[in-house]
C-alpha positions in Angstrom: 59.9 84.7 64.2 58.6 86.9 67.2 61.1 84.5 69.6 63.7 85.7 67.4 62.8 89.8 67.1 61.9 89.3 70.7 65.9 88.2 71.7 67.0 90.9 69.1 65.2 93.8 71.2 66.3 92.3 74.3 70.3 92.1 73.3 69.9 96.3 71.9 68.2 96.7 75.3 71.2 95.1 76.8 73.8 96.8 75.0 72.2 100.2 75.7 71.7 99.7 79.4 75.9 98.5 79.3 76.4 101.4 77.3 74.9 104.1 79.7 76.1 102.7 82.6 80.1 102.7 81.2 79.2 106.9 79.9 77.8 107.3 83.3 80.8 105.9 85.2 83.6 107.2 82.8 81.6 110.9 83.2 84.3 113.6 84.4 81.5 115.5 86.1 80.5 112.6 88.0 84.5 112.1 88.5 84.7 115.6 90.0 81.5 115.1 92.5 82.9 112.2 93.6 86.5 113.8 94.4 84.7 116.8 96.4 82.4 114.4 98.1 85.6 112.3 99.5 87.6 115.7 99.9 90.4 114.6 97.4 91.9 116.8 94.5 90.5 116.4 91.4 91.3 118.7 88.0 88.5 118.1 85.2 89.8 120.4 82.1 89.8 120.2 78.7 93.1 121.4 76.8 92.3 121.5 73.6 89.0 124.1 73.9 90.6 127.3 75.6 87.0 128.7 75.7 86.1 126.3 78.9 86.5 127.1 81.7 88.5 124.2 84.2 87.1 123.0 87.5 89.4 121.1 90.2 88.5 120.1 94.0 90.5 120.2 97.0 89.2 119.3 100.6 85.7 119.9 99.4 85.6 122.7 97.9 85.2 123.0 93.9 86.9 125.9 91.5 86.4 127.3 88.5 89.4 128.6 86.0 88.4 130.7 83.2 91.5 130.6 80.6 92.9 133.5 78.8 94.6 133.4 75.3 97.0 135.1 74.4 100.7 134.8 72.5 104.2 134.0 73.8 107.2 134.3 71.9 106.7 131.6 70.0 102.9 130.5 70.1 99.8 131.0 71.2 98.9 129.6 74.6 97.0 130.2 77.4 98.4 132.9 79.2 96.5 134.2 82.1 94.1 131.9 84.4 91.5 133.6 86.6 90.4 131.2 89.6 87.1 131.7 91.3 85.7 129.6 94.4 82.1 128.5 93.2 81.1 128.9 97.3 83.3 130.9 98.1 81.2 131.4 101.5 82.2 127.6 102.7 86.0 128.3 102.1 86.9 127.1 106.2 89.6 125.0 106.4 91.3 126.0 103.3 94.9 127.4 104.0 97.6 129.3 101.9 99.7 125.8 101.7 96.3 124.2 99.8 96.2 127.7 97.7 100.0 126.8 96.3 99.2 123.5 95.7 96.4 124.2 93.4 98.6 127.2 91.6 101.1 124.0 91.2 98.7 122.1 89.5 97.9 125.1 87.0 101.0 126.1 85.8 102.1 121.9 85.4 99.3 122.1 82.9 99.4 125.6 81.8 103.3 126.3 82.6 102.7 130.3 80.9 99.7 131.6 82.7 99.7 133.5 85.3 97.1 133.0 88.0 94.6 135.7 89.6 92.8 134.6 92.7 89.0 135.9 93.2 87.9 137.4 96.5 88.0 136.4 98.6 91.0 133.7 98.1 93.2 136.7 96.9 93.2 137.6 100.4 94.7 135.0 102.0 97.5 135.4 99.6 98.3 138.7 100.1 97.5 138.8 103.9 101.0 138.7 105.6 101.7 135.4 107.8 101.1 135.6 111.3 103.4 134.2 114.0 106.3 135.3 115.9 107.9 138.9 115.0 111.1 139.1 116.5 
């Protein structure tokens, strides 16, 4: 009888330690750390809750999206997206080309928003490109 409750406890114990570890790798926070760890783009969001925020990566760096609700002719939808660097102090290396990409990704997922950059990101948009003036 204790040989038999003995294997019992032992198979839950198994189950539960397979069962953590699937949760653990399946995680998209863990997903996201792992993107800005290898510098690759990552977007962690989820759609259906418009009250949190989004996070992607790119090269590194991680951003935050807080979504704004609002109405379009014929539904409601998120409408404007405000986009803030969570270190926004470690920015170097990021150009305007990695900017648009991001703005891409946005509006593939959230096609009526429009996008405000947070300093200091809006000022490499609005910063005029430099190179020959003829």
């Amino acid at each position: 009888m204790i040989i038999l409750l003995f294997r019992l406890l032992l198979l839950i114990a198994i189950v539960f330690i397979i069962y953590t570890a699937y949760k653990f790798i399946i995680n998209p926070r863990r997903k996201l750390e792992l993107a800005r760890d290898k510098k690759q783009f990552y977007f962690h969001d989820n759609k259906e809750n418009t009250k949190e925020n989004f996070l992607m990566t790119l090269k590194g760096h991680v951003f935050e999206g807080e979504k704004y609700l609002g109405t379009t002719e014929d539904s409601f939808e998120v409408i404007n997206i405000s986009v803030s660097a969570h270190n926004p102090e470690k920015l170097q290396g990021l150009d305007r080309e990695d900017i648009y990409f991001m703005e891409k990704e946005i509006l593939i997922r959230y096609p009526h928003a429009s996008i405000e950059w947070k300093y200091p990101i809006n000022r490499l948009i609005i910063q005029p490109l430099k190179g020959n003036h003829d």
